[in-house]
C-alpha positions in Angstrom: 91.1 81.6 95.5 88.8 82.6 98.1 88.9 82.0 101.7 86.4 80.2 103.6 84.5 82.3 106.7 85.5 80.9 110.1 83.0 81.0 112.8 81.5 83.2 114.9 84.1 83.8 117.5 83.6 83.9 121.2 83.5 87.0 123.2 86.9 86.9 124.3 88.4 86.1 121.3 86.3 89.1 119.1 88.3 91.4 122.1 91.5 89.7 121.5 90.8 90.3 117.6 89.9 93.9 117.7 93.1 94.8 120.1 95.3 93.2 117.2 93.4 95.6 114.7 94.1 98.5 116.6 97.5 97.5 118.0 98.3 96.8 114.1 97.4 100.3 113.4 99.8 101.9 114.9 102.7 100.2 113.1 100.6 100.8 109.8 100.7 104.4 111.3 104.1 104.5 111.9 104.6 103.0 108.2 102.8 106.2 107.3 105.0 108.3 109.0 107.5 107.3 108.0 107.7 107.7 104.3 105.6 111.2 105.3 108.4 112.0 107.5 110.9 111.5 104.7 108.9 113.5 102.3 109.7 116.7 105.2 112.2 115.6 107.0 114.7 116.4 104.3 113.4 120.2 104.0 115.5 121.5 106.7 118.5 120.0 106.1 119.0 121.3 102.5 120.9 124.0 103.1 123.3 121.7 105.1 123.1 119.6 101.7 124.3 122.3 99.8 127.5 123.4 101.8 128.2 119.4 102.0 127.4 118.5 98.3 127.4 122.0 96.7 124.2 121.4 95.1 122.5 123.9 93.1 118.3 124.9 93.3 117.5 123.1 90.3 119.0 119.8 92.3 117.5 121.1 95.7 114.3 120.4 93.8 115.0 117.0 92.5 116.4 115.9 96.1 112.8 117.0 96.8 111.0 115.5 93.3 112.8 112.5 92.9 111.0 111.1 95.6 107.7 112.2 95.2 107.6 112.0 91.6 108.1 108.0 91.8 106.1 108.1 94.8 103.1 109.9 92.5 104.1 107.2 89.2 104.0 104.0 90.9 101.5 104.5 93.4 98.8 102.9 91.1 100.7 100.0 89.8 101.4 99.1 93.9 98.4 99.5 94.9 97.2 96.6 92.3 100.3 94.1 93.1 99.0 94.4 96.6 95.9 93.4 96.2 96.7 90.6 93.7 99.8 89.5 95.8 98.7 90.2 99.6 98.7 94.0 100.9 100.6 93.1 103.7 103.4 91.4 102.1 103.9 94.7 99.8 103.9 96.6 102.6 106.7 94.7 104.4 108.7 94.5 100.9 108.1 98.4 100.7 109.6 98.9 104.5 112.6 97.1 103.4 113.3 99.0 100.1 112.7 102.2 101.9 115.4 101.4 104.7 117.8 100.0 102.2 118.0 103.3 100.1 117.9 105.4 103.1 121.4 103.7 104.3 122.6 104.5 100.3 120.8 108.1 100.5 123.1 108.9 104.2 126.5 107.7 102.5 125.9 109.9 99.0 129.0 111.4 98.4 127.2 113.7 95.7 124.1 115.2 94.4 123.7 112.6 92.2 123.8 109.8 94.3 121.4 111.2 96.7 119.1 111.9 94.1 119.1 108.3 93.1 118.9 106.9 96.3 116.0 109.1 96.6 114.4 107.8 93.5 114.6 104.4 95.1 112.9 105.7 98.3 110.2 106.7 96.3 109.7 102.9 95.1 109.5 102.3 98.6 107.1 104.9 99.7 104.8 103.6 96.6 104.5 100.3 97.9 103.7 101.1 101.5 101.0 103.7 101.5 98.7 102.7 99.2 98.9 99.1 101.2 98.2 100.9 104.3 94.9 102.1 103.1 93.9 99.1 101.7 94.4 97.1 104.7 92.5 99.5 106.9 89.8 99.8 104.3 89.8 95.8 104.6 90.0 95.7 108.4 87.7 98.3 109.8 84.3 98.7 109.3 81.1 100.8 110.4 82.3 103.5 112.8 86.1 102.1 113.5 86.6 102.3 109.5 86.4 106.2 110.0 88.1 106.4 113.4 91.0 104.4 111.8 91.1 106.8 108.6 90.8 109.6 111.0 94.0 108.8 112.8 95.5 107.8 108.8 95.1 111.3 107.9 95.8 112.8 111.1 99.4 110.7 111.0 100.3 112.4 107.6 99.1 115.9 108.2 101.0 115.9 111.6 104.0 114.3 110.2 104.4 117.0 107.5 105.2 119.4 110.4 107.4 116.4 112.7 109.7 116.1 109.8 111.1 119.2 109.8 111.4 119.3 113.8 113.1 115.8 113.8 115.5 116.4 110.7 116.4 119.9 112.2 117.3 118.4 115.5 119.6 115.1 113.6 120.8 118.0 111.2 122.0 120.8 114.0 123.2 118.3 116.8 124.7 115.5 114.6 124.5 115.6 110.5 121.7 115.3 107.7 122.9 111.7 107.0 121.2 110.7 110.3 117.8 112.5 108.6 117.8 109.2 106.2 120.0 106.8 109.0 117.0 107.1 111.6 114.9 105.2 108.6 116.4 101.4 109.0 115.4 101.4 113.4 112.1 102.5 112.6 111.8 100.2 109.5 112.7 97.2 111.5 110.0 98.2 114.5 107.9 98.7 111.9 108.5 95.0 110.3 108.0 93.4 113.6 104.8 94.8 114.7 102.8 94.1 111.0 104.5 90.7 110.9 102.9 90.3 114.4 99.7 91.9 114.5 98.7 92.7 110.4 96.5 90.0 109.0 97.2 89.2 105.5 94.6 90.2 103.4 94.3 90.3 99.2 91.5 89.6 96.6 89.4 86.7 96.3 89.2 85.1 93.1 92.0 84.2 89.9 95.0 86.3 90.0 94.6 89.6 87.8 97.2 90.3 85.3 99.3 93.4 85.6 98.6 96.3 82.8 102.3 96.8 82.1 101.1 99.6 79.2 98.9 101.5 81.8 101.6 101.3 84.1 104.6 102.4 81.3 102.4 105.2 80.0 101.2 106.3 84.0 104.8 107.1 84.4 105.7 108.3 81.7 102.9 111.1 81.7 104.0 112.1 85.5 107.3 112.4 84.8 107.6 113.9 81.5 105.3 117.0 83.4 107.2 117.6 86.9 110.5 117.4 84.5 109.0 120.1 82.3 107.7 122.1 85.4 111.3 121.8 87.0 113.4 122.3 84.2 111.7 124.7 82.5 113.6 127.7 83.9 117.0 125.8 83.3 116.6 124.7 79.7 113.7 127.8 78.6 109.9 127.7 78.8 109.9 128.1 74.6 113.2 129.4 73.4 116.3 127.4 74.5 118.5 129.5 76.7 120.7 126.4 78.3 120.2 123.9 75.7 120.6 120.3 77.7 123.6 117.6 76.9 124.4 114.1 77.0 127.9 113.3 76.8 129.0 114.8 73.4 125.1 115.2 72.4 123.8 118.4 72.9 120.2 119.5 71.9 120.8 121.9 68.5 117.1 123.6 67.9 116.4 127.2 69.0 112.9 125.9 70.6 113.7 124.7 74.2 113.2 121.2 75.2 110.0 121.9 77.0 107.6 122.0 74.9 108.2 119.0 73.6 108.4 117.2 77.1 104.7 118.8 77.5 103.8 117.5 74.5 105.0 113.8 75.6 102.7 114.4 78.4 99.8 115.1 76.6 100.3 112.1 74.3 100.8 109.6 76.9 97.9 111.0 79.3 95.5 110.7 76.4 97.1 107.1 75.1 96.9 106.1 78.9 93.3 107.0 79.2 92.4 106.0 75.9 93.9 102.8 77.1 92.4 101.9 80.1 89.0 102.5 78.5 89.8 100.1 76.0 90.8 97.5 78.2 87.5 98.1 80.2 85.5 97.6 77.5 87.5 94.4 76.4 86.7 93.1 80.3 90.5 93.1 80.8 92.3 94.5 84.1 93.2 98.2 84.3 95.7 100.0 86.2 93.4 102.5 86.7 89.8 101.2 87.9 87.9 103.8 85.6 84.7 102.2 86.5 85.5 104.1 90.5 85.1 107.2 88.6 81.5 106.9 88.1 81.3 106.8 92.1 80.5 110.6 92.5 82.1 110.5 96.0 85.1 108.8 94.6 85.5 111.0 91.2 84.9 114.3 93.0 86.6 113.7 96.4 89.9 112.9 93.7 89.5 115.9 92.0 89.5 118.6 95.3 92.1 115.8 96.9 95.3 116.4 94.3 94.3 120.6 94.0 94.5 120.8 97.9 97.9 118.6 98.1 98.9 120.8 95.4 98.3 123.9 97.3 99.5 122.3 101.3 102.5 120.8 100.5 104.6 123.1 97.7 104.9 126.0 101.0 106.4 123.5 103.2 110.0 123.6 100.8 110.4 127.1 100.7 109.5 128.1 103.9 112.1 126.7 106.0 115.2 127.7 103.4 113.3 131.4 104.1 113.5 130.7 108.0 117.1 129.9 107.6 118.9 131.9 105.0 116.7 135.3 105.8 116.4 134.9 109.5 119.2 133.0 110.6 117.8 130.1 112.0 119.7 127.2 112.5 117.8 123.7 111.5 116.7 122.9 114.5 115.0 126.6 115.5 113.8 125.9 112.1 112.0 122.6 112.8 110.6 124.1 116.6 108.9 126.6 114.3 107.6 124.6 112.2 106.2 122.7 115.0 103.0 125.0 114.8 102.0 123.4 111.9 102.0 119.6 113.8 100.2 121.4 117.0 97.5 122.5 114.7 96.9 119.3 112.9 97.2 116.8 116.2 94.4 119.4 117.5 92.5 119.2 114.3 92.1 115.3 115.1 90.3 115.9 117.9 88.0 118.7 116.7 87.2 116.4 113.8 86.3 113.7 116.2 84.1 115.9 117.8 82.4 116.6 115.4 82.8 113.6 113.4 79.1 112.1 113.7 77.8 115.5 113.9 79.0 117.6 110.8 79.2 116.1 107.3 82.7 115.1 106.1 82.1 117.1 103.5 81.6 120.3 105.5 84.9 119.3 107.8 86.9 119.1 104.5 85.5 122.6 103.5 86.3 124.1 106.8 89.6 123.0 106.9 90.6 124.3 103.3 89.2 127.6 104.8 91.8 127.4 107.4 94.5 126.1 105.0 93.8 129.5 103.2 93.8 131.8 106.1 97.1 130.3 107.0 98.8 130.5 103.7 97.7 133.7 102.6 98.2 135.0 106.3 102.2 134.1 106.3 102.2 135.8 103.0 100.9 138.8 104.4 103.6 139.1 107.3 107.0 137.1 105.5 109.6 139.9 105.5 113.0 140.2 105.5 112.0 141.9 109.0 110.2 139.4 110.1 110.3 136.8 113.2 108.7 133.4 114.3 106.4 135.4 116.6 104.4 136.4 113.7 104.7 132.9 111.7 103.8 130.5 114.1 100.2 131.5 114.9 99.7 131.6 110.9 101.4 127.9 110.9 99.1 126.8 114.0 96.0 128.0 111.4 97.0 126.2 108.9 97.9 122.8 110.6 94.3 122.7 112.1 93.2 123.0 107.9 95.7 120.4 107.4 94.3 118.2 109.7 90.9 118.3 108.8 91.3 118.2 105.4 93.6 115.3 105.3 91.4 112.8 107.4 88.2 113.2 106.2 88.7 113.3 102.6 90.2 110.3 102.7 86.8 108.8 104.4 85.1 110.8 101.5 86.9 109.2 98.6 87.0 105.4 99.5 83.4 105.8 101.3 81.5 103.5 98.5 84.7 102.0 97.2 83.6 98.1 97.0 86.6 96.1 99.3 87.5 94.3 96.5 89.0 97.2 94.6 90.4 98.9 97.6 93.9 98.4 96.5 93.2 100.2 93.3 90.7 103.0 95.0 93.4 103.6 97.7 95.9 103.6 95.0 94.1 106.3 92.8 93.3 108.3 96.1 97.1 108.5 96.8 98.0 109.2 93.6 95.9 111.9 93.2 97.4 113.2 96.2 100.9 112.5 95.2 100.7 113.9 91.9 98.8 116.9 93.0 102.5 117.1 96.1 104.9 116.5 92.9 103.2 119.3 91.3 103.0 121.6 94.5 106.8 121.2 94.7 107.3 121.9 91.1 104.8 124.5 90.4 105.9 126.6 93.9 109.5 126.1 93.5 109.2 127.9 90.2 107.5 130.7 91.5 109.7 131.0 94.4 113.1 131.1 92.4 112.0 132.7 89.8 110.2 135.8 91.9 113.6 135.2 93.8 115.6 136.4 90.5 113.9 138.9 89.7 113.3 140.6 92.4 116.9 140.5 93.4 117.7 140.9 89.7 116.1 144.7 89.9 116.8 145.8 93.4 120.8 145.6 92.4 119.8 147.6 89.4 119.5 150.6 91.7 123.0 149.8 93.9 124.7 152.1 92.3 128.1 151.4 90.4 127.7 147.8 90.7 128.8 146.5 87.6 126.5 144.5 85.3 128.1 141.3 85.3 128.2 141.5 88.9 125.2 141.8 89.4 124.1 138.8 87.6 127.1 136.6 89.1 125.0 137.2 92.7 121.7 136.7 91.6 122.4 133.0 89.8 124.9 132.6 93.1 121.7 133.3 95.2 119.3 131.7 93.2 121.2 128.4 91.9 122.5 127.9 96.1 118.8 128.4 97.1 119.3 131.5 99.1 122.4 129.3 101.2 125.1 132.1 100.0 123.4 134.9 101.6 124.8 135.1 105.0 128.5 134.9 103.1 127.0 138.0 101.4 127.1 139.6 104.4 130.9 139.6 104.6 131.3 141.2 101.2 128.6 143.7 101.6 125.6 144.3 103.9 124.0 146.3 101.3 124.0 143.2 98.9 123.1 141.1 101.7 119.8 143.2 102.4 118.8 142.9 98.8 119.4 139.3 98.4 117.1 138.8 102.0 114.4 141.0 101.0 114.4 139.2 97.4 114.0 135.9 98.9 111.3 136.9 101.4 109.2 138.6 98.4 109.9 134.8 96.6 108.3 132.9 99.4 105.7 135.4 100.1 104.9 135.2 96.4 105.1 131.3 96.4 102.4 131.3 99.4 99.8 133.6 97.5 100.2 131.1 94.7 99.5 128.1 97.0 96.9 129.9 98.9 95.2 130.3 95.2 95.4 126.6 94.5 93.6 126.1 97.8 90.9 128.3 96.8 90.6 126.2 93.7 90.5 123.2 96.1 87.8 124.6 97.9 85.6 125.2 94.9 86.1 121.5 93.8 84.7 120.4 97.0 81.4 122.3 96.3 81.1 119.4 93.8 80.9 116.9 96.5 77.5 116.4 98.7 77.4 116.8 101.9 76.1 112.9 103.0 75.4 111.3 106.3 77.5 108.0 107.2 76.5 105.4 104.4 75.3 102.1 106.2 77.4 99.7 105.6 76.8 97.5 102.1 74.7 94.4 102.4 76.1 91.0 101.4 74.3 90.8 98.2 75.0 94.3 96.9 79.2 93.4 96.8 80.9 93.2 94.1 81.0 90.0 91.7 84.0 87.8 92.7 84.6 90.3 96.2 84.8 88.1 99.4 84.0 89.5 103.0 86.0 91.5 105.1 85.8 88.2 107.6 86.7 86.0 104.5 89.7 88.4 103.5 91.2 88.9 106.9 90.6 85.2 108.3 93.8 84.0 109.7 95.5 84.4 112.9 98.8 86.5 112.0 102.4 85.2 112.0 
């Protein structure tokens, strides 16, 4: 049902009106950050993880996964409930989910609680940041709708760095539980101030039915791919070579799992396409608002948005376990190092912004992927088992300021001509896209860096001499299954070994950043696709979308 538009407000009361927009973005911020933060934050800690919880790699990645893999599936179906339901009453629901499994996440007792509570984070994350979008999308308009998405994308992109800086500090000084206790403060600050200064907003019109199929087959495709990518060294990229059990069940054919996981996720990314269009056609509710993608701004700025996350985000978890298993860091110095990375992209905010109504977006987004490459490629070029944080940080600085710049303005690029009534959906696909292309960053990197990790080390203890064969690949799984974490114990056994295993992991992570830096090339050649475009004036009254009310209409109200 739609809302009826107050009058024109006095003078004093517009003022009063436009502090409680921008005093409500920064706890919609500060909702950002922190489901960013958690995405990060945990990155430093793992090797504290693994001594506690004797986790192996293939679980280091699923601590990592978990979350963003039901971050990525559910992003979509959240993004519709809020705007059927009220965006800011998902986003308060998602706060409280998020803190609950945090307090369940710092008591885990093993890997596989802490992986679940994990998985529940990941509910939570899904129902706050596609919310947060939507609100601002619904809130701002003209020039404060891209100052407000400016300091969005600046949050996440500075947060990526924070995370490891604040977890180091909780992990060194007191324990990695308080990396996931430090959640239910901030989650109640965070309550207060939406509660106080959010206005609820949510779609005019009857109340659209949920697409339970699009949503069943969404997460099935997502899932059934990041397992495959994860797994696939465990179980055998075509011929089993650890065939996977249940109980008493264990799988019996030669051909490994994976393919046929792959195979599900063909199926169900066609069915849930195939879907969709269906329900289009039939004048039914999607999950997916296919009709965005014939927005060129939309369908394009999607496209270069999930390769670049796919190419920024997979670095950030094998960089610190490099910094602390190879050099000696402790999680802390890990997280001050990392700090670069933050410094660059709160400094990218303010380039952006002065540039903002000068430059393109389009041409910002293009020049920060350049920097995202010459920072990527660049700490590839100088990781070595030699190496120290004189020579990372300015590479990390470089590719912060690309972080930055990237982050913020393609998220003005993508929702730029997205009608307000399907902002819950356009935000939603934007994050997803994101999300998916972060799941897959994670997946696709970690691969590269433990397998290039096994190998390497695999034929550099080929030339120790009398070092017998089974030996030999006792260390590397010890090396590769503890995610480097056994290393310095090497040390006391043999310095020789020791060296091998650190130059092996440093030629994994240098190997994982080339790969990431190539993703962001392919990121930068999708953005060629999108045109470079002044600031669109803002859409008349009459050219909305049937059944959409006004912003004024949506957000009428005084808040709680």
């Amino acid at each position: 049902m739609s809302t009826a538009v107050t009058p024109a407000a006095p003078d004093g009361a517009t003022a009063t009106s436009a502090r409680r927009r921008w005093a409500g973005l920064v706890f919609i911020s500060v909702a950002v950050a922190l489901i960013i933060v958690d995405s990060t934050i945990i990155n430093v800690a793992i090797p504290s993880i693994v001594d506690d919880l004797a986790i192996t790699s293939t679980q280091v990645q699923w601590v990592q996964e978990s979350y963003t893999l039901v971050f990525a599936a559910l992003l979509l179906v959240f993004g519709t409930l809020a705007d059927r339901f009220g965006r800011r009453r998902i986003l308060i629901l998602g706060v409280i989910v998020f803190a609950t499994a945090s307090v369940f996440a710092a008591l885990s007792q093993t890997g596989e609680l802490l992986i679940l509570a994990r998985l529940v984070q990941g509910v939570g994350g899904a129902m706050v940041l596609p919310t947060t979008l939507s609100i601002i999308n619904a809130t701002f308009r003209g020039r404060d709708r891209g100052i407000a998405f400016a300091i969005w994308g600046s949050t996440i992109g500075g947060m990526v760095a924070v995370g490891p800086l604040l977890g180091g500090w909780l992990t060194t000084y007191y324990s990695w539980r308080w990396a996931f206790g430090i959640n239910v403060p901030l989650g109640v600050v965070i309550i207060i101030g939406v509660l106080v200064y959010v206005l609820e907003s949510k779609d005019a019109g009857e109340p659209r039915r949920i697409d339970v199929v699009g949503a069943v087959l969404s997460v099935i495709t997502s899932a059934s791919l990041v397992f495959g990518l994860i797994e696939g060294r465990t179980y055998g990229w075509w011929f089993t070579n650890n065939p996977p059990a249940v109980g008493d069940w264990t799988w019996p054919y030669d051909i490994s799992i994976i393919p046929f996981v792959f195979l599900v996720t063909v199926v169900s990314g066609v069915a849930f396409v195939y879907w969709g269009l269906y329900r289009e056609r039939a004048g039914k509710t999607t999950l997916l608002a296919f009709s965005l993608f014939r927005i060129a701004s939309f369908r394009n700025g999607n496209i270069a948005a999930m390769i670049v996350s796919l190419g920024e985000f997979g670095i950030i978890l094998s960089l610190p376990l490099w910094l602390q298993n190879v050099l000696g860091y402790d999680a802390l110095q890990t997280g001050f190092v990392l700090l670069a990375l933050a410094l660059g992209s709160f400094v990218a905010s303010g380039v952006s912004g002065a540039f903002g109504n000068k430059t393109s977006p389009e041409t910002i987004v293009r020049m920060g992927i350049v920097a995202e490459i010459v920072g990527v490629a660049g700490l590839g070029l100088v990781i070595t088992a030699q190496s120290t944080w004189l020579v990372v940080v300015p590479f990390l600085f470089v590719y912060g300021i690309g972080v930055g710049l990237a982050t913020a303005q393609l998220t003005g690029v993508v929702l730029k001509d997205v009608p307000v009534a399907q902002s819950g959906q356009g935000s939603g696909t934007s994050s997803t896209a994101r999300q998916i292309g972060s799941a897959l960053g994670i997946a696709v990197l970690g691969t590269v860096l433990f397998t290039s990790v096994g190998a390497s080390l695999d034929a550099k203890l080929a030339e120790v001499p009398g070092l017998p064969a089974e030996t030999q690949s006792q260390i590397v799984d010890a090396v590769v299954d503890s995610a480097g974490s056994v290393i310095p114990s090497l040390e006391e056994q043999s310095p020789e070994l020791a060296d091998a295993a650190r130059e092996a992991f440093s030629d994994g992570t240098r190997y994982s950043a080339y790969a990431a830096a190539g993703f962001l090339v392919l990121g930068f050649l999708a953005t060629l696709r999108l045109s470079g475009t002044a600031p669109h004036a803002e859409p008349r009254p009459e050219d909305a979308a049937p059944g959409a009310s006004s912003p004024a209409a949506e957000t009428a109200g005084e808040p709680v």
